[in-house]
N, C-alpha and C positions, 0 to 999 in steps of 0.2 A: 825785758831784763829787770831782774830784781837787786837792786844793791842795799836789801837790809841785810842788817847782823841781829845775831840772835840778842836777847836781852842780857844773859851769862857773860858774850863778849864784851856787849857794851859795857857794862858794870865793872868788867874788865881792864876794858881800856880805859874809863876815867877813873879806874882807881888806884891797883898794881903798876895798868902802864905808865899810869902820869909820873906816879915814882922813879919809876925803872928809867923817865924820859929824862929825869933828876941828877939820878944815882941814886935815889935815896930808898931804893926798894926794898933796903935792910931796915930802914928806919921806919917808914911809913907805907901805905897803900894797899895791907892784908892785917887781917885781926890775928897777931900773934904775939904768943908770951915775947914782951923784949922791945916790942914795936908803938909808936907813938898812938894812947888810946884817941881818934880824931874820927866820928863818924856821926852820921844824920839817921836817925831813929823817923822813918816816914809811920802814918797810919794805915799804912797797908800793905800787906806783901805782895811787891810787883810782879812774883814767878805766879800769882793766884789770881790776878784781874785782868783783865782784856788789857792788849797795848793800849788800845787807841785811851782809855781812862788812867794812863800812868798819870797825865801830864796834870789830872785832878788830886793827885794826892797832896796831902799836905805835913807839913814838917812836925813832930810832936817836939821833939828835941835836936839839938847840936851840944855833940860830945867833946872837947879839947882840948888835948894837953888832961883827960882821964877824968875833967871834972864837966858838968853842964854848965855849958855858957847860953841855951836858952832855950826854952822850955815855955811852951804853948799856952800852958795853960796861967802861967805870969806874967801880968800886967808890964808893959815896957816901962 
């Protein structure tokens, strides 16, 4: 028996649904005009590398509230 989910769902689920899990799925959880800009900018596109190498990518950015709160290449 296999109980994976495709990667579409997964990305799914922690993102629209965590909202929708809220109420807040008007506010946040999909990139749209109106909706809180809050997203992680990875160095790779996950739909284009093997599963098993997601778990190696690493964070370029975190987006906020529309502004960068942190960014990889800036010293902490």
């Amino acid at each position: 028996m296999d109980d994976t989910i495709s990667l579409e769902d997964a990305i799914r689920v922690m993102t629209l649904g965590g909202a929708y899990s809220m109420r807040k799925e008007n506010e946040f959880g999909s990139i749209e005009k109106g909706k809180a800009a809050n997203m992680v900018v990875l160095d790779q596109n996950l739909f284009e590398i093997d599963p098993d190498s997601i778990i190696d990518c690493k964070v370029v950015y975190i987006i906020f509230a529309g502004k960068i709160v942190y960014d990889a290449k800036m010293p902490e």
